[in-house]
N, C-alpha and C positions, 0 to 999 in steps of 0.2 A: 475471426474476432467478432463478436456479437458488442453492442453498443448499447445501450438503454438507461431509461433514466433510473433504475434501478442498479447497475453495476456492469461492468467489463466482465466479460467470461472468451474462453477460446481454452481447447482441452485437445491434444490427441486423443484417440480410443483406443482403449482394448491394449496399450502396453507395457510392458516390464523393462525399466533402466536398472542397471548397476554398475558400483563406481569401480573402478579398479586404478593401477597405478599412471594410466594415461586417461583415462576418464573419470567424469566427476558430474554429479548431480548438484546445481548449487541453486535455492531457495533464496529469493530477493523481496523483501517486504520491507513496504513505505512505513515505517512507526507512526503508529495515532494519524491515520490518514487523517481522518474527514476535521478533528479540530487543528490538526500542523497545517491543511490548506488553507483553513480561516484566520487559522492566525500570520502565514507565510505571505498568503494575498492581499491581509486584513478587510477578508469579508469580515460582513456582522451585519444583523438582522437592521434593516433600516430607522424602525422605529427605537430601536436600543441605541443606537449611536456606536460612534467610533469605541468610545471606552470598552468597548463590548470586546474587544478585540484582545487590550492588554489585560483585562481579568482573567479573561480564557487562557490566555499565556499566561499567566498565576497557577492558573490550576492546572496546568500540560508541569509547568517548573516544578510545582511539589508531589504531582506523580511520580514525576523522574527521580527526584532525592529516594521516594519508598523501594523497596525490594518487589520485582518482579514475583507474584504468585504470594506476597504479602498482602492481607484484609484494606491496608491503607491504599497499597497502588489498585486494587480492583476498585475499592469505593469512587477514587478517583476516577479511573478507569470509564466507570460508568455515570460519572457525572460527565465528564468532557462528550462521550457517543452519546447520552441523553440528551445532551441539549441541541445536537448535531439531528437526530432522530423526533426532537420535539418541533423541531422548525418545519416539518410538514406537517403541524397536527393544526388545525383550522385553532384548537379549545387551545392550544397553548399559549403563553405571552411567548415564543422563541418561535412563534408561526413568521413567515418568512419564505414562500415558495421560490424568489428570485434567490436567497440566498443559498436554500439547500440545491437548484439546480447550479448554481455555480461551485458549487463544493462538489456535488456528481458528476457532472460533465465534466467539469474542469478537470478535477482527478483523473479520469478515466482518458484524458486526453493527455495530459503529463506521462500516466503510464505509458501510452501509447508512444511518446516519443521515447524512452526508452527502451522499450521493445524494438523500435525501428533502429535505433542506434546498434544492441547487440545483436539486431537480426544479418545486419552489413558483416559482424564477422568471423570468419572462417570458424568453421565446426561448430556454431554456436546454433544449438535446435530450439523450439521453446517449446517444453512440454507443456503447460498449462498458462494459463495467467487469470487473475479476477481483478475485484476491484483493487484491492492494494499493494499486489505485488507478481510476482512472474518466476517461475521455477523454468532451470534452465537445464541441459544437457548438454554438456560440454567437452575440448580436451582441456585437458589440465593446463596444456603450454598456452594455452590465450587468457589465462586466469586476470593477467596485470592488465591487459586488454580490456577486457571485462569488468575488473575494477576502476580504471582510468575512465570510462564511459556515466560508470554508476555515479563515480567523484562527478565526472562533469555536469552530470544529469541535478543533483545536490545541489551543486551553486545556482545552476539556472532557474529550480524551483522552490528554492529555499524548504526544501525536504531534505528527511533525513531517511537513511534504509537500514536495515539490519539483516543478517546475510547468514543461513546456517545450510551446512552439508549435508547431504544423506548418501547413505551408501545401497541402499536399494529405493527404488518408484515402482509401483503398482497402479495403473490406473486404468479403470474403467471410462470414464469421462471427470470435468470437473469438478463435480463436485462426490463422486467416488472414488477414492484413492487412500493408498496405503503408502505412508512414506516411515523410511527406519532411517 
């Protein structure tokens, strides 16, 4: 697992997973990291103040109401990581270097404890992981396992995950990889 103030990375190399009826390839990704930790921790830029925190949760809430791959949820989309991405720019007003490292580190360290969580159990590999989420390598029978971990990991960070299957992995390293 690599660490940096730019994001979490850690990949296997060079291999091929598929799912079959005792194995399962299962994808775990934190939804809208970097504004759910400012708004979960209620960072915000110092000079903006607290309110800074419930507008942002305005704008995560009417993301959520629009349809996925709908022009409304991406506008949104990219407002919430713009302003997360604007807080390193010196020219920005949303400049804030304490806050975006506590949004990067912090993350990368929540993920981390759930990595350590489903690393304790049986059969459970971790193909890859970055900054907002972790693909896993599994049997099927530790599934409720695995999901009782992610619920608990949920409450403790006031994050949310969203979780999709693949029946093949292909991967070179992290950031090359073929999933179906």
């Amino acid at each position: 697992f690599v660490v940096g103030t730019g994001g979490l990375h850690a990949s296997v190399n060079n291999r091929v997973y598929e799912a079959d009826a005792n194995h399962m390839i299962l994808d775990i990704d934190v939804t809208s990291l970097y504004p759910s930790i400012a708004i979960g921790q209620g960072y915000y830029p110092e000079h903006l103040g607290k309110q800074f925190v419930s507008t942002y949760r305005t704008l995560r809430t009417q993301r959520i109401g629009y349809k996925k791959g709908s022009a409304e949820n991406a506008m949104l989309k990219l407002a919430l990581n713009g302003v997360y991405g604007a807080s390193g720019d010196k020219f920005s007003i949303f400049y804030d270097p304490l806050f975006t490292m506590k949004i990067t580190i912090g993350g990368q360290m929540m993920v981390l404890m759930l990595v350590e969580r489903l690393m304790r159990l049986k059969s459970v590999e971790i193909i890859q992981a970055n900054t907002d989420g972790i693909t896993l390598s599994m049997n099927r029978d530790v599934y409720a396992e695995v999901k009782y971990s992610c619920d608990y990991w949920e409450k403790m960070t006031n994050l949310t995950l969203e979780s999709v299957q693949y029946s093949k992995m292909a991967i070179r390293d992290v950031n090359n990889y073929l999933a179906v």
